[in-house]
Structures are given as C-alpha cells and as structure tokens.
N, C-alpha and C positions, 0 to 999 in steps of 0.2 A: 541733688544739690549737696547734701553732707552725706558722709560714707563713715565706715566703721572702720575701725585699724585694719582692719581684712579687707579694706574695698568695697563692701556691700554695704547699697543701701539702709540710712535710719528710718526707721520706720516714721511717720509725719507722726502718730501721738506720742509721740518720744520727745519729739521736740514742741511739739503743743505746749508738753507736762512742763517740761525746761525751763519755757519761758517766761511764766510769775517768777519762780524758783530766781532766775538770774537779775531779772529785776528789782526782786526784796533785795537780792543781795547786792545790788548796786544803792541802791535806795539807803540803805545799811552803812554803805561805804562811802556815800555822800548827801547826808541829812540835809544840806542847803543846795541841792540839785539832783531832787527825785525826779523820777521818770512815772509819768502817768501808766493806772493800769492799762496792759494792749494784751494783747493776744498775736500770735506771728502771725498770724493770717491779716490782721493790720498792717503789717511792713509791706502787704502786693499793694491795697489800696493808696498807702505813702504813694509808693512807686507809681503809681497809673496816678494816682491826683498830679502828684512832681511832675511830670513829663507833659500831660494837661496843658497845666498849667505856665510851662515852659512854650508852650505852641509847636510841640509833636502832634502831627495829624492821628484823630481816633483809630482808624485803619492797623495804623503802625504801634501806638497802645494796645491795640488788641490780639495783634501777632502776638507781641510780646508778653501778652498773657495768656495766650493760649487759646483764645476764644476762634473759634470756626466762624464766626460770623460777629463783625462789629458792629451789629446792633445791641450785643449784648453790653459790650462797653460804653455803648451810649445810653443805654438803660439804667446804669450802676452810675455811671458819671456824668448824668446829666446836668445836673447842677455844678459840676464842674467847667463842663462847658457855656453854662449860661453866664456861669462868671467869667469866662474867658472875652466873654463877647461883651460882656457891658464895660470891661476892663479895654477893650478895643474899640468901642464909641465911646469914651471919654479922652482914648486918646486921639481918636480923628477930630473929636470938638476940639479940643486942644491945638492940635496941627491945623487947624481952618484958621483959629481964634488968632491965630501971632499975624 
C-alpha cells in the first residue's frame, strides 16, 4: 500500500509508529477540530463498518478485507449488521405506515 522512494515496501510498524505521531500533529495544527486517539488499523474497521453500513453485501466486505471465509467478517461486524437490519424494519414500518 505505501512504498519507499526505492519502490519497496513500508514496513506496517513504521506506519503504526506514524500514526499518533501525525495525529498530535494535526491536533496541534487545529485545537478546535482534534481528531480522536486511533490506531491505522482503525481506518480497515472505518472502511468495513462504511460499506456495512451503505448495504455492501458481507461476502463483498470480506473479499475486500482479505478474509478467506466471511464468517469472519460477520464475527467482527456483527453488530454492524444488526444495525443494518433494525435500520431496515423501521423503514418497511415506515413504507407500510404511509
């Protein structure tokens, strides 16, 4: 995903380290819109709640994470999905209701 001026892969604790690192420094740079503590490996979970939550089928989340078997995606984002659903029978009561 990021490369060195040479082309060669960053090593992943490199950009681990990075990430408070660039965060204080935005935090720094805008005291009336800090950014909560994360970790990069937060920004996969963004991404697979986001898509979720958009109504991307789990299958297709979990290609896209890499996972061999989307059970695991439904394991991690189960509650993701339980919200999708109850967010989907409020709107069929809705749609009956008019």
């Amino acid at each position: 995903m990021f490369t060195t001026g040479w082309g060669e892969p960053v090593h992943p604790d490199t950009l681990n380290s990075l990430f408070p690192i660039l965060i204080k420094l935005f935090n720094q740079a805008h005291p009336n819109n800090r950014l909560p503590h994360a970790r990069l490996h937060d920004l996969r979970h963004i991404h697979a709640t986001t898509l979720l939550l958009a109504g991307v089928r789990v299958h297709v989340v979990a290609a896209r994470l890499g996972h061999a078997d989307p059970s695991i995606a439904l394991r991690v984002y189960a509650h993701v999905i339980r919200a999708a659903e109850a967010s989907a029978a409020d709107v069929f009561a809705q749609a009956i209701d008019e």
